[in-house]
Backbone bond lengths (Angstrom), bond angles and torsions (degrees), N, CA, C in turn:
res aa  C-N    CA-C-N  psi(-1)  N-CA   C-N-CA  omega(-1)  CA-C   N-CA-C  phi
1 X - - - 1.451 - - 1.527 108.08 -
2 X 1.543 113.64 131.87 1.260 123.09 -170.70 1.735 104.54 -71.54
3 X 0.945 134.66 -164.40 1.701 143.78 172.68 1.132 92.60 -142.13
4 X 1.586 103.52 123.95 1.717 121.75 162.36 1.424 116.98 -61.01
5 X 1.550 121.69 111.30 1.261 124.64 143.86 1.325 126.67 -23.42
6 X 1.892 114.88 123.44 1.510 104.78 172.86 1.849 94.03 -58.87
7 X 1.423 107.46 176.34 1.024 123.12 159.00 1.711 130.23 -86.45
8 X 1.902 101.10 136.58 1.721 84.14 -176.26 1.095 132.68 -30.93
9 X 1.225 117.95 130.99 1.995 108.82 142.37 1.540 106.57 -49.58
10 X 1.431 123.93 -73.74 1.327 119.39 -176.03 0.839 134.51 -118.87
11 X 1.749 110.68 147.77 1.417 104.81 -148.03 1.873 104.33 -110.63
12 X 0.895 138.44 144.87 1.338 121.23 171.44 1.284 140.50 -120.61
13 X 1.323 109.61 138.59 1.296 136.96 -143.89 1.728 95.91 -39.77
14 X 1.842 122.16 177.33 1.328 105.29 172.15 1.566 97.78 -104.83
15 X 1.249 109.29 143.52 1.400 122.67 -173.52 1.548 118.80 -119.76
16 X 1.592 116.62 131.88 1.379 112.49 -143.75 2.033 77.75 -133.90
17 X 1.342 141.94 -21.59 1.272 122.61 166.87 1.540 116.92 -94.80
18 X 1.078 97.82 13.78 1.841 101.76 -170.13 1.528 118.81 -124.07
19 X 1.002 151.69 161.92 1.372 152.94 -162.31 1.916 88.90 -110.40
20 X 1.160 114.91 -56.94 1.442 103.81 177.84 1.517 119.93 -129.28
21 X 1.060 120.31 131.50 1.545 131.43 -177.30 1.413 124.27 -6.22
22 X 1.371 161.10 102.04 1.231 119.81 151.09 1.305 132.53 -134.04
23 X 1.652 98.09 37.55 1.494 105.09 138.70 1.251 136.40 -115.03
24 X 1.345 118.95 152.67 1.507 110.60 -149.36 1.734 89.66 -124.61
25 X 1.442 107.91 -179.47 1.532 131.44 -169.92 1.539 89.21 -127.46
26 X 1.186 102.18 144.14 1.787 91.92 147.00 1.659 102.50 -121.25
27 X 1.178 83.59 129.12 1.425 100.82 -178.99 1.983 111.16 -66.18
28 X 1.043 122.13 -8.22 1.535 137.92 -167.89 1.285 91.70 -97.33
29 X 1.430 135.57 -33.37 1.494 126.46 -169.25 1.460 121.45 -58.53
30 X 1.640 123.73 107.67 1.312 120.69 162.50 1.422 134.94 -14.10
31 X 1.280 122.42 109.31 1.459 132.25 -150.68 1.339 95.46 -59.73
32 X 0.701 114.74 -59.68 1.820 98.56 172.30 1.394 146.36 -35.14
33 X 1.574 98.45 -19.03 1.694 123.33 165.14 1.525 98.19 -85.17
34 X 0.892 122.40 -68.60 1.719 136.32 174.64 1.493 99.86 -37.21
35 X 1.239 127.75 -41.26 1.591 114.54 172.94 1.557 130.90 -90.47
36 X 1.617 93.65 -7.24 1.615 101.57 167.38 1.568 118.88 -83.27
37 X 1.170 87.08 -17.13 1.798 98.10 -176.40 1.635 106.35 -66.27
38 X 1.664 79.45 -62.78 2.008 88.52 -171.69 1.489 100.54 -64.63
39 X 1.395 147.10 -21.69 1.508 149.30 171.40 1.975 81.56 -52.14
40 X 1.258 109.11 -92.55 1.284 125.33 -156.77 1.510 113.02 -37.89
41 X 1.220 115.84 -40.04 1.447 120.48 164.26 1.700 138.44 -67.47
42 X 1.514 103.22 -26.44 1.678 138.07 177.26 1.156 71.76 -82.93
43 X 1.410 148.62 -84.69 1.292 120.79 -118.51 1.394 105.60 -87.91
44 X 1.701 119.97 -20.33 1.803 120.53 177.78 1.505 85.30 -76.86
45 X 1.061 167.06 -25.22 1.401 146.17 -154.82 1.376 100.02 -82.94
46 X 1.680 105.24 -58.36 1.945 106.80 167.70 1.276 121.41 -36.42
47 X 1.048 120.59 -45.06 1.263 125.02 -173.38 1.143 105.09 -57.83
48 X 1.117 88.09 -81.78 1.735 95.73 174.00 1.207 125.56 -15.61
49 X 1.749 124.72 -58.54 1.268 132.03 -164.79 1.400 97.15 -97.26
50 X 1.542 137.91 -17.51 1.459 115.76 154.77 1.917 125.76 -90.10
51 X 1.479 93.14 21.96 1.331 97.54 149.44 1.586 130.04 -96.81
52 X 1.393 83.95 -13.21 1.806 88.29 -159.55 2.105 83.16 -100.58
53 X 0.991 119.72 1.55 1.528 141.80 152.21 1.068 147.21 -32.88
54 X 1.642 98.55 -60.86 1.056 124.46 -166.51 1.368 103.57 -133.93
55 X 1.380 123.33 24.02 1.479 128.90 -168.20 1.751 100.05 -110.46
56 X 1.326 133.20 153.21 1.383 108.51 144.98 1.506 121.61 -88.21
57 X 1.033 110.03 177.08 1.947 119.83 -166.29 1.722 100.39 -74.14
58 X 1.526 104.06 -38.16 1.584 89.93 171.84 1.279 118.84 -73.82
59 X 1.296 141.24 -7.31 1.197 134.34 -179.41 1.631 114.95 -59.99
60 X 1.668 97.88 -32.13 1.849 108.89 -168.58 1.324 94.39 -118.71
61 X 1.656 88.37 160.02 1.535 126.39 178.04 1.502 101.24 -84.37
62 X 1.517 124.81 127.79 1.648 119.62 161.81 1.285 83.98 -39.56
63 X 1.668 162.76 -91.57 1.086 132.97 -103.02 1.705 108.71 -91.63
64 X 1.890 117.12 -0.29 1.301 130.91 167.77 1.602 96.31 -74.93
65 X 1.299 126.68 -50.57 1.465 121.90 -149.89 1.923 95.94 -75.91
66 X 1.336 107.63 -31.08 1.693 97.35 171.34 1.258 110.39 -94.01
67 X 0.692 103.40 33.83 2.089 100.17 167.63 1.494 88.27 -132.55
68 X 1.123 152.12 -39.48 1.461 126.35 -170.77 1.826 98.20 -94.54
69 X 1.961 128.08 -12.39 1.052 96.27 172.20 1.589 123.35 -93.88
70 X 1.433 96.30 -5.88 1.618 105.68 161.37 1.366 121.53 -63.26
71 X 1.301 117.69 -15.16 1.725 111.36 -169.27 1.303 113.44 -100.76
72 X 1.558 99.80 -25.60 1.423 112.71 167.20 1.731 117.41 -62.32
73 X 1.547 94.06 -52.51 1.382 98.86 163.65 1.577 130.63 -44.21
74 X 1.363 114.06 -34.38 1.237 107.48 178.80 1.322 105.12 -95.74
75 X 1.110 145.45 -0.11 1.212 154.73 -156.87 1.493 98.51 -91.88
76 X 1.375 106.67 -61.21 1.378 136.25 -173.97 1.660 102.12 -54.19
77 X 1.683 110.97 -54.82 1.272 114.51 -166.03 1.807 117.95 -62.63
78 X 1.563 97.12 -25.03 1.539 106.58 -176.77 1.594 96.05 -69.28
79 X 0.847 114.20 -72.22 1.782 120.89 156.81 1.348 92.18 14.76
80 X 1.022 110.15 -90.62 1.637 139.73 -145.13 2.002 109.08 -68.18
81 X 1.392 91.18 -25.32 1.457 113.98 -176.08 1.754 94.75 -78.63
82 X 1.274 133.36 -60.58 0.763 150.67 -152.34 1.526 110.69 -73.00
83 X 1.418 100.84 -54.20 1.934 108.08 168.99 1.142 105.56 -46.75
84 X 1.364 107.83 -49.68 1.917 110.14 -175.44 1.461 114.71 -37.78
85 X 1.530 108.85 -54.48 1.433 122.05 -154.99 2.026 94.20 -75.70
86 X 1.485 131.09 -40.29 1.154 167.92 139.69 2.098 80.73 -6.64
87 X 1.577 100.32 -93.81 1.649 93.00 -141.93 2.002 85.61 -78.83
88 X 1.065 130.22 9.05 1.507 128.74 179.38 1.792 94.78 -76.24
89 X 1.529 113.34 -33.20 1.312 119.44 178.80 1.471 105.70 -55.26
90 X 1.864 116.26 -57.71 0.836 122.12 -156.38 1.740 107.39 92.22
91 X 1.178 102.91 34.56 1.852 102.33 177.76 1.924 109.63 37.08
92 X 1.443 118.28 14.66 1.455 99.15 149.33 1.848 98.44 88.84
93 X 1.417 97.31 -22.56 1.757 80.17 -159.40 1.728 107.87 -86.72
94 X 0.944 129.75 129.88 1.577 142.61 152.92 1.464 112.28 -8.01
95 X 1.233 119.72 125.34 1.910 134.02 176.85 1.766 95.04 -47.82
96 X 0.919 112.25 147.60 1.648 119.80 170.02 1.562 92.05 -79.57
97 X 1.570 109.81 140.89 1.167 121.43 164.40 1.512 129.81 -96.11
């Protein structure tokens, strides 16, 4: 019989220019840090995409419209990285008794 690994401290992000990770989560961080992050990141992605919104198409260069939908994209993806680490917690709250 094998022995269960504690579980990471950190978890890392998914990484799409790099061969291996190197940003990490800590999975230990007070949910409240963990929700300012994904706030701070959700909210530059909006931006972002209600600029590109409220813009017309001639205003930008195809090579403007993939640089702000790539950033969103990664913006978005940390997001997504982050919930993970978030419901892996289980939001923290106590089993019903």
């Amino acid at each position: 019989m094998t022995p269960e690994l504690p579980p990471r401290r950190f978890t890392p992000c998914t990484e799409t220019a790099t061969e291996y990770p190197v940003l990490l989560i800590d999975s230990d961080a007070p949910l409240t840090d963990l929700h300012a992050c994904l706030r701070e990141r959700l909210n530059a992605a909006l931006e972002h995409l209600n600029l590109m919104a409220c813009s017309s198409l001639p205003d930008f260069a195809e090579r403007d419209l993939n640089h702000v939908a790539n950033t969103a994209r990664i913006l978005v993806q940390d997001v997504s990285d982050v919930f993970r680490v978030i419901e892996y917690r289980g939001f923290d709250t106590p089993a019903a008794a």
